[in-house]
TORTI-173305 format. One line per field, with one value per residue (C-alpha): residue number from 0; residue in three letters; chain; x, y, z negated. Coordinates in Angstrom, 2 decimals. Each point is the difference from the previous one (the first is absolute). Layout:
# residues N
i: c(NUM, ...)
aa: c(ALA, ...)
ch: c(A, ...)
xx: c(X, ...)
yy: c(Y, ...)
zz: c(Z, ...)
This chain:
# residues 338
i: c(0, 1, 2, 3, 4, 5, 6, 7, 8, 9, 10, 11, 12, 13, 14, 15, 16, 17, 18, 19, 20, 21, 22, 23, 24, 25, 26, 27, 28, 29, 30, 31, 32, 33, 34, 35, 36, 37, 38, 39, 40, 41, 42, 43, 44, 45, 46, 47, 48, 49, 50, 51, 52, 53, 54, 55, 56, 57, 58, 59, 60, 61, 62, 63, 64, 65, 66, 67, 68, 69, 70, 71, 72, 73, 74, 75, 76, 77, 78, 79, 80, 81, 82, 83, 84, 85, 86, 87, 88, 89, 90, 91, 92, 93, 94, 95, 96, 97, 98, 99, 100, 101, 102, 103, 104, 105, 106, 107, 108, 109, 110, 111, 112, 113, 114, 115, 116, 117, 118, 119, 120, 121, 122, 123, 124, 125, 126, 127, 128, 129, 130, 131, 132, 133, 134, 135, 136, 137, 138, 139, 140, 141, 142, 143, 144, 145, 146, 147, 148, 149, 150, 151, 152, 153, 154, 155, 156, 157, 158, 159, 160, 161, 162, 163, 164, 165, 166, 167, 168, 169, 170, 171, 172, 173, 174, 175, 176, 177, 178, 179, 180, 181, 182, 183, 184, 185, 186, 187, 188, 189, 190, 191, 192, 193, 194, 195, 196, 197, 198, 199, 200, 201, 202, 203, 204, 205, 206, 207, 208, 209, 210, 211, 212, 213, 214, 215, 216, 217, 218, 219, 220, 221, 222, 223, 224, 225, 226, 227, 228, 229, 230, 231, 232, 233, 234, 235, 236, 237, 238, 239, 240, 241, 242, 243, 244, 245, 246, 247, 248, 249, 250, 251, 252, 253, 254, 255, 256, 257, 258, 259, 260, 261, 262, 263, 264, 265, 266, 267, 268, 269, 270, 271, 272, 273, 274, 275, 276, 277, 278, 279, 280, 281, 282, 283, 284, 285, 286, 287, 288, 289, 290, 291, 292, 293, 294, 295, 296, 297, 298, 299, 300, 301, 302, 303, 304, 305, 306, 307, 308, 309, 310, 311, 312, 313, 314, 315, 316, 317, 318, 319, 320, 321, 322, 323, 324, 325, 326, 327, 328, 329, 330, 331, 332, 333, 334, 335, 336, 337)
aa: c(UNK, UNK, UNK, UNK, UNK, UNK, UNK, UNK, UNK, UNK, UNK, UNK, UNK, UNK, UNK, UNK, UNK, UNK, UNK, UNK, UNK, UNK, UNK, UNK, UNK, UNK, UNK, UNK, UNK, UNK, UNK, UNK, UNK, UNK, UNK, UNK, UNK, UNK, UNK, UNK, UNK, UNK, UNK, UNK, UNK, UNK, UNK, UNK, UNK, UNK, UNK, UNK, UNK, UNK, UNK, UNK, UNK, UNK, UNK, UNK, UNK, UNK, UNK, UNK, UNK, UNK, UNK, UNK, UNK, UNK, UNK, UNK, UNK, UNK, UNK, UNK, UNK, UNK, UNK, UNK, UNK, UNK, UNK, UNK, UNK, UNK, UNK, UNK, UNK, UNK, UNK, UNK, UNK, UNK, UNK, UNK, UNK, UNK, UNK, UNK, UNK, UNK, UNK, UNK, UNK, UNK, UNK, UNK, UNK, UNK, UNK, UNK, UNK, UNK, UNK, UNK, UNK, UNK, UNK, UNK, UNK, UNK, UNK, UNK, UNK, UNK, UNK, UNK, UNK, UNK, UNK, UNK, UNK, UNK, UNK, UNK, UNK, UNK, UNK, UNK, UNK, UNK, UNK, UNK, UNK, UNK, UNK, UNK, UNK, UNK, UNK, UNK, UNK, UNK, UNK, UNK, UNK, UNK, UNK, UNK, UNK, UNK, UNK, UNK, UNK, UNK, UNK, UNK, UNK, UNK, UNK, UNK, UNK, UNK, UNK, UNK, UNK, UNK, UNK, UNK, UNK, UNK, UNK, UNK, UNK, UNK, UNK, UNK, UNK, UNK, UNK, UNK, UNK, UNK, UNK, UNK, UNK, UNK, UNK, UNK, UNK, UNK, UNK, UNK, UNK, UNK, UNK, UNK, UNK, UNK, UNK, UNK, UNK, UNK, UNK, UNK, UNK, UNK, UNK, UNK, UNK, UNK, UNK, UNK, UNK, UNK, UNK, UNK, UNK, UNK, UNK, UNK, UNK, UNK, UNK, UNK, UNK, UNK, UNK, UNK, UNK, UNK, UNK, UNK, UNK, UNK, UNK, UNK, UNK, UNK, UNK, UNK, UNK, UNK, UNK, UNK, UNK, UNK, UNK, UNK, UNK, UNK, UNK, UNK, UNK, UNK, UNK, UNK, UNK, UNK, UNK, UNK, UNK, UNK, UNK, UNK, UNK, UNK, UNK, UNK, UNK, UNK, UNK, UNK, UNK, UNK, UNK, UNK, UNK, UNK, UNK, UNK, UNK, UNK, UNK, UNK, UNK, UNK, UNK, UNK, UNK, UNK, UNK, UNK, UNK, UNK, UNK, UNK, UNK, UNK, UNK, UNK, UNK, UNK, UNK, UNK, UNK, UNK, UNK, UNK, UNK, UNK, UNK, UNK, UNK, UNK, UNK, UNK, UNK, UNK, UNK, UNK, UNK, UNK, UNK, UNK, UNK, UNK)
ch: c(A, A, A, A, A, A, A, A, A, A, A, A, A, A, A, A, A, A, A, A, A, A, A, A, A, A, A, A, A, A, A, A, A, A, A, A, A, A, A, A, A, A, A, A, A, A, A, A, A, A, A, A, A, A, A, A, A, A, A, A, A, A, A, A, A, A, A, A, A, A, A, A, A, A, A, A, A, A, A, A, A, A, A, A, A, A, A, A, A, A, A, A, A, A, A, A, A, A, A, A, A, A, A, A, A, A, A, A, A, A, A, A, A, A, A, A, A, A, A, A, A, A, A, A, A, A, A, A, A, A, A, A, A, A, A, A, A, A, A, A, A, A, A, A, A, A, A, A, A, A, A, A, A, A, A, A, A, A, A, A, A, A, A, A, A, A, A, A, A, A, A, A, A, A, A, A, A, A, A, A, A, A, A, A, A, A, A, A, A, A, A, A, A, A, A, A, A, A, A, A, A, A, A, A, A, A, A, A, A, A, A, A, A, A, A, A, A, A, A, A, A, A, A, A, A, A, A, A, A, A, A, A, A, A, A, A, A, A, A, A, A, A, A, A, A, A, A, A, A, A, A, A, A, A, A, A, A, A, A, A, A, A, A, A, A, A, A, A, A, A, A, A, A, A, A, A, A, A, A, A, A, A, A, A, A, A, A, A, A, A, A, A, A, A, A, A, A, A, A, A, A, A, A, A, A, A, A, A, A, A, A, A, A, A, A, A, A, A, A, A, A, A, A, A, A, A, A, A, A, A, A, A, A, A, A, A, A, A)
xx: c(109.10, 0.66, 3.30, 0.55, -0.20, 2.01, 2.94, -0.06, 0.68, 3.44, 1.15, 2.96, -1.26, 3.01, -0.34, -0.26, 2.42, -0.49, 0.51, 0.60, 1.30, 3.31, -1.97, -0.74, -4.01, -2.39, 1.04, -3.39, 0.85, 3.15, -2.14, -2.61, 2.58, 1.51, -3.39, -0.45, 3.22, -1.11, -3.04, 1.38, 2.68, -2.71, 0.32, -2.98, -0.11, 1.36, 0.84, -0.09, 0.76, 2.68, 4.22, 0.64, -2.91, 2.08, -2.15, 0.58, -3.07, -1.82, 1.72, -0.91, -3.39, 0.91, -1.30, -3.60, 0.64, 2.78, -2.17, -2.51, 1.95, 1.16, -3.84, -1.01, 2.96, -0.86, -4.18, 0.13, 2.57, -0.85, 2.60, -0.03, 0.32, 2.01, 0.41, 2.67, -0.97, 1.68, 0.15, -2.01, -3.60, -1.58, 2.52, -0.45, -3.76, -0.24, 2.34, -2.04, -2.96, 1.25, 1.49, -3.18, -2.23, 2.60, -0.34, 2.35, 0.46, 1.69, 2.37, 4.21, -0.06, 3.29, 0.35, 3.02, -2.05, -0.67, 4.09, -0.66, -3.24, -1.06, -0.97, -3.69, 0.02, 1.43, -2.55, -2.88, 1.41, -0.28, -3.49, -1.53, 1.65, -1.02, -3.92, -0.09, 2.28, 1.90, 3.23, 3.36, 2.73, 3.26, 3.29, 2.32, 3.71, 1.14, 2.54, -2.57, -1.67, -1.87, -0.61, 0.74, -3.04, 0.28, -1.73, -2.99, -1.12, -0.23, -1.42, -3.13, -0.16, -0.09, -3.45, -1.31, -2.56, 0.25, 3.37, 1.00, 3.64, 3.46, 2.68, 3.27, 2.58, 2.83, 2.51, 0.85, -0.56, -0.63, -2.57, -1.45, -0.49, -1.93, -2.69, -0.58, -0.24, -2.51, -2.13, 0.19, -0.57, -3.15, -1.78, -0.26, 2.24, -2.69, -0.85, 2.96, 2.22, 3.59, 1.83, 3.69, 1.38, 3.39, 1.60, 3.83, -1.27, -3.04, 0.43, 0.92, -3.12, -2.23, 1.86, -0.49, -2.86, -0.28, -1.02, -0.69, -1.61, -1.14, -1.63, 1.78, -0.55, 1.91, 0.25, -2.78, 1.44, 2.26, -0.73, 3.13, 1.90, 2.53, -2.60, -0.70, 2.66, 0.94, -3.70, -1.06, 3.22, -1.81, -3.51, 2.11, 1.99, -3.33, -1.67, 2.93, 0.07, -3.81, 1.07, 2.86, -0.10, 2.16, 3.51, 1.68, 2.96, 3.28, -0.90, -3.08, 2.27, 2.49, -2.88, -1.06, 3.19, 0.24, -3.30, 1.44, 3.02, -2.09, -2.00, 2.64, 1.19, -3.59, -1.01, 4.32, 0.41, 3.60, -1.15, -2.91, -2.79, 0.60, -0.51, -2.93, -2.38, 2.44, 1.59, -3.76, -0.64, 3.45, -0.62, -3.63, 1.85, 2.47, -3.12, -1.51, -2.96, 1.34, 1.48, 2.09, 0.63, -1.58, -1.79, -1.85, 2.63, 2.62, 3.03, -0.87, 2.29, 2.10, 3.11, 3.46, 0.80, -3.95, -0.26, 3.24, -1.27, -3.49, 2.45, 1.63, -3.10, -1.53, 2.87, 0.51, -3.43, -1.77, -2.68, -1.38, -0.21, 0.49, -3.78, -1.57, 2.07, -1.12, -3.80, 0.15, 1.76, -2.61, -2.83, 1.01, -1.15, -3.34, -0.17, 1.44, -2.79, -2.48)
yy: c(-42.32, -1.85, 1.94, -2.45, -2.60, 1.06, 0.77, -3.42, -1.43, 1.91, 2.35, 2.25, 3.71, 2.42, 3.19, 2.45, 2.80, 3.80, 0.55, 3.77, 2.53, 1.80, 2.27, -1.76, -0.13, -3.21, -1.59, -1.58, -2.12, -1.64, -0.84, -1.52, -1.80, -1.82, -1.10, -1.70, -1.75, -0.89, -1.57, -1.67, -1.58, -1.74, 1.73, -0.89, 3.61, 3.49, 2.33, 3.66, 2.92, -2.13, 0.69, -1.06, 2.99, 2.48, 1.22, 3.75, -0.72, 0.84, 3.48, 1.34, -1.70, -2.96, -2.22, -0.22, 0.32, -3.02, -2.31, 0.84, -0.77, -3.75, -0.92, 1.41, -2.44, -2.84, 0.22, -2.84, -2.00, -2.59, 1.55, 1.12, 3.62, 1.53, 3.48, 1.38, 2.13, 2.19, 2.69, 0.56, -0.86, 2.89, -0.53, -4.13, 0.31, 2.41, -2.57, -2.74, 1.59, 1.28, -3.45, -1.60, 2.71, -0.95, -3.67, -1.12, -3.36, 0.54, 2.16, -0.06, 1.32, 1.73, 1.08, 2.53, 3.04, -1.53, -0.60, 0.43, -0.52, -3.39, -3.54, 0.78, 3.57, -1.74, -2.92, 2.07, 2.18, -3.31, -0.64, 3.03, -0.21, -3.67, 0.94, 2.01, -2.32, -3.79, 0.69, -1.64, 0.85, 1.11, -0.75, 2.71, -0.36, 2.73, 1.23, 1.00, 1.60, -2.07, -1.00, -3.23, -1.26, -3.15, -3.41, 1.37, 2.39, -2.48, -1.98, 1.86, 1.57, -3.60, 0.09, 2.51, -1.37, 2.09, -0.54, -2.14, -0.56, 1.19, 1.29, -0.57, 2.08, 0.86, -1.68, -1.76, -3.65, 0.44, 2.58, -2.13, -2.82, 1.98, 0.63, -3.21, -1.23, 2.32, -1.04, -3.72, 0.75, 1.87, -2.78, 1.49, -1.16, -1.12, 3.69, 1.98, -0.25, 0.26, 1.85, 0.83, 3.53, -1.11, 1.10, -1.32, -3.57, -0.70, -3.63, -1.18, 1.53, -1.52, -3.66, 0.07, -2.35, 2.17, -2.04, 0.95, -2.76, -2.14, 2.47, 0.63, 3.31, 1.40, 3.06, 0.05, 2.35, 3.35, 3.55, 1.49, 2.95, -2.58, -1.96, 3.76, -0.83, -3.39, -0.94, -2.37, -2.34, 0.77, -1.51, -3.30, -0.05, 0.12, -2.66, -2.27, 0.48, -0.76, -3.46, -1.01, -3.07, -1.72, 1.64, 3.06, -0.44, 1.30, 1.71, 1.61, 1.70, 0.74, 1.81, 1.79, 1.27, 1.47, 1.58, 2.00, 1.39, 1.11, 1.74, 1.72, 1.28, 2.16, 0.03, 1.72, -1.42, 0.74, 3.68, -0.22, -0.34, 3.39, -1.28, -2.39, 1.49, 1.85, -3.75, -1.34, 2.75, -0.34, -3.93, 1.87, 2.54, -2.20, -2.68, 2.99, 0.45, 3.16, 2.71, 0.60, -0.36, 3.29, 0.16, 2.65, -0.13, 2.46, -2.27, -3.22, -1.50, -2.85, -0.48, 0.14, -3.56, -1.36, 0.65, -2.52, -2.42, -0.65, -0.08, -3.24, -1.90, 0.19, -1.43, -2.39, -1.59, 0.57, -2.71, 2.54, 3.11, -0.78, -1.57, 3.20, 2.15, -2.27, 0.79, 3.34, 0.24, -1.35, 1.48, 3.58, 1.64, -1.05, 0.60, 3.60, 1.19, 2.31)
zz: c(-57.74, -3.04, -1.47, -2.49, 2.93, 2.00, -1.97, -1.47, 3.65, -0.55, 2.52, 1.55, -0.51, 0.57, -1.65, 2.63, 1.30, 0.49, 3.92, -0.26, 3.39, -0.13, -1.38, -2.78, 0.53, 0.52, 3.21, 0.44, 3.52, -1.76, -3.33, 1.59, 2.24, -3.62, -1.17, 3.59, -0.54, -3.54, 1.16, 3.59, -2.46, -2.03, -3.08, -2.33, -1.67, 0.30, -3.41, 0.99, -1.65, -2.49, -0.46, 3.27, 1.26, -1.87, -3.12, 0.67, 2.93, -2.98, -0.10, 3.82, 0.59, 2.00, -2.84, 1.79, 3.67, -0.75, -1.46, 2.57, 3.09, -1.34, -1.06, 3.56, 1.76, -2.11, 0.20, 2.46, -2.02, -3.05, -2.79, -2.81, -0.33, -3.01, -1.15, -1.93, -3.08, -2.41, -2.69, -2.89, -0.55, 1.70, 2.85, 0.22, -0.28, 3.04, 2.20, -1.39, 1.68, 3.10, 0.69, -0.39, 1.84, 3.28, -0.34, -2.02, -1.86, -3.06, -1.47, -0.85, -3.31, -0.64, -3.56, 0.28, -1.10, -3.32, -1.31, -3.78, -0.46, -2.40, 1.63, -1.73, 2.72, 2.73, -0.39, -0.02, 3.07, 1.70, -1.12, 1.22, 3.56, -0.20, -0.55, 3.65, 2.02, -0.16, -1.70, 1.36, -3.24, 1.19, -2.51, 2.08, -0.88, -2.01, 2.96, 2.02, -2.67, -1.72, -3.80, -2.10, -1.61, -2.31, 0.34, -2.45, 2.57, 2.87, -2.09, -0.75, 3.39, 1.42, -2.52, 2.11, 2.71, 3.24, -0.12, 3.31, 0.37, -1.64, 2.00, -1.87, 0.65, -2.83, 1.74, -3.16, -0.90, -3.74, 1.12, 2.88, -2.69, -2.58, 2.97, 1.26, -3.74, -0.34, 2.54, -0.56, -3.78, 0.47, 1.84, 3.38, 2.42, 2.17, 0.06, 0.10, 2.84, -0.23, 2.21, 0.09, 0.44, -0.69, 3.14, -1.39, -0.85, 2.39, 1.49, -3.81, -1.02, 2.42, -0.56, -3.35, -2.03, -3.88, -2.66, -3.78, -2.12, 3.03, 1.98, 3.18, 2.18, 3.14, 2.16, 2.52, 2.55, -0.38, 0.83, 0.33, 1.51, 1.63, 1.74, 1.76, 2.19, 2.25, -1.16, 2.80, -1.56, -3.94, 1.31, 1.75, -3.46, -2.36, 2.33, -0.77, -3.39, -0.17, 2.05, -2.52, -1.66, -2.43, -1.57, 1.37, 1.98, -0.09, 3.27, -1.14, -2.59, 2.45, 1.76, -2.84, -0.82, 4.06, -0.63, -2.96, 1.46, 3.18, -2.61, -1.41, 3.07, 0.01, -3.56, -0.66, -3.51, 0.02, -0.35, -2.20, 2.59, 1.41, 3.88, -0.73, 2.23, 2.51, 0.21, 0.75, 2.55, 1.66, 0.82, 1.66, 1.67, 2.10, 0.60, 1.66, -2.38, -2.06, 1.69, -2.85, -3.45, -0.92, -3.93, -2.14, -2.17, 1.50, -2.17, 1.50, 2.12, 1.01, -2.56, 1.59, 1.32, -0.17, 4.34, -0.04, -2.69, 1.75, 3.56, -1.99, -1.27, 3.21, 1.51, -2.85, -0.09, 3.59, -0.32, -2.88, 2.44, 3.46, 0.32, -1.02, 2.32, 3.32, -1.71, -0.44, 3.50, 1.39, -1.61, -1.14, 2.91, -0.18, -3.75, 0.65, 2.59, -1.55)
């Protein structure tokens, strides 16, 4: 597979849950069971082992036997594979390699572990993970722990030349702006894909023709925590992007704003993130998928109110849900058999 490629094609990869027991171990019939929906819903890539995975799979051994169950349900699937990796450079090296040895495209490069450290370090972190696999940068908002890194540094990374794509995620326009200036600034557009992470402004992002000195760029696809959820509705909603032509209508940005509030309902702004991933697992839990909303992280849970909030957007916007829930229906017990 051409990484580079593929990516450019623009896809929807959803970053991919932890399905854990009440016990709060591996439940290895209901994670297999999401990658099947992943790939039945025509998603063009998976990212495993990201946020969404819970980064504390690191700190019980899942990290391995996690990636290794996606690559095995994708084998027969054209998509691009991505692997999440963190920590510092002894750390990011050894889940560079292990992603590759399993099959793995290309790397999520999250650069949490390295809060204080000077663009010059960071870039050459980047390099050395980029000489063993094809490096996909990752701007993390700063809620979810990640680190604000000025234009200069995406500047040179965008220099560096196994990087692929650029997921942009600060949740932050000023922010968003300084990456995809960097990119059309250093020339390689053509080679760097765009893809947008920001779960609170997605349809806007994927609408939306940059420009800086009469070079224009876009977003090629998303991979996003949001698109986890009600994804057969995300692949139908890139497709018609792809298909737009001429201005943006008044009801695209109607649209757009329905998206966001259905992502707050999951993603619980109002209380600083907190239920992000127990609001992602609770939309999998009554679809059937999850068979609950269990995490590593013994805090996590849903924030009082969220259950009600994602109650209302599903009732307020059912032509963003309702599809998925007839799939899964349909499908889940055949992607829940051993």
């Amino acid at each position: 597979m051409n990484v580079r490629q593929m990516l450019r094609q623009g896809h929807v990869i959803p970053a991919h849950p932890l399905a854990l027991n009440e016990a709060r171990k591996l439940d290895e019939r209901r994670q297999r069971a999401l990658t099947r929906y992943y790939l039945a819903a025509g998603v063009g890539g998976i990212a495993v082992g990201v946020h969404t995975t819970e980064f504390e799979i690191r700190d019980c051994g899942l990290l391995k036997p996690v990636l290794e169950l996606a690559a095995e349900e994708a084998r027969t699937h054209e998509v691009v594979k991505i692997a999440g990796v963190c920590g510092r450079l002894h750390q990011a090296v050894a889940e560079a390699e292990l992603a590759k040895s399993i099959g793995y495209d290309a790397v999520l490069l999250n650069m949490n572990a390295l809060k204080g450290e000077t663009v010059s370090d960071i870039l050459d972190h980047a390099r050395a993970i980029a000489s063993i696999v094809p490096v996909v940068g990752f701007y993390l908002q700063p809620a979810a722990g990640g680190i604000i890194v000025p234009y200069a540094f995406w500047r040179h990374f965008a220099e560096i030349d196994n990087v692929v794509a650029i997921k942009i995620a600060p949740f932050n326009r000023y922010q968003t702006l300084d990456v995809v200036r960097a990119v059309v600034e250093s020339g390689r557009c053509q080679e760097i894909s765009l893809y947008t992470g920001n779960d609170d402004n997605i349809l806007v992002d994927l609408l939306t023709e940059f420009e800086f000195e009469g070079n224009r760029t876009h977003f090629a696809g998303g991979l996003l925590g949001h698109w986890a959820v009600w994804t057969k509705s995300a692949v139908a909603l890139l497709a018609k992007v792809k298909a737009h032509e001429g201005p943006i209508s008044k009801n695209e940005l109607t649209l757009a704003q329905q998206i966001t509030d259905m992502n707050a309902s999951i993603f619980d702004p109002a209380h600083d993130f907190h239920g992000c991933i127990p609001g992602i697992h609770e939309v999998l839990r009554r679809q059937g998928l999850l068979e609950g909303i269990w995490s590593l992280n013994l805090q996590s849970s849903l924030s009082p109110g969220q259950s009600e909030e994602i109650d209302r957007v599903c009732h307020s916007y059912p032509d963003l849900c309702t599809e998925d829930d007839r799939f899964i229906s349909e499908y889940r017990d055949a992607w829940l058999r051993p």
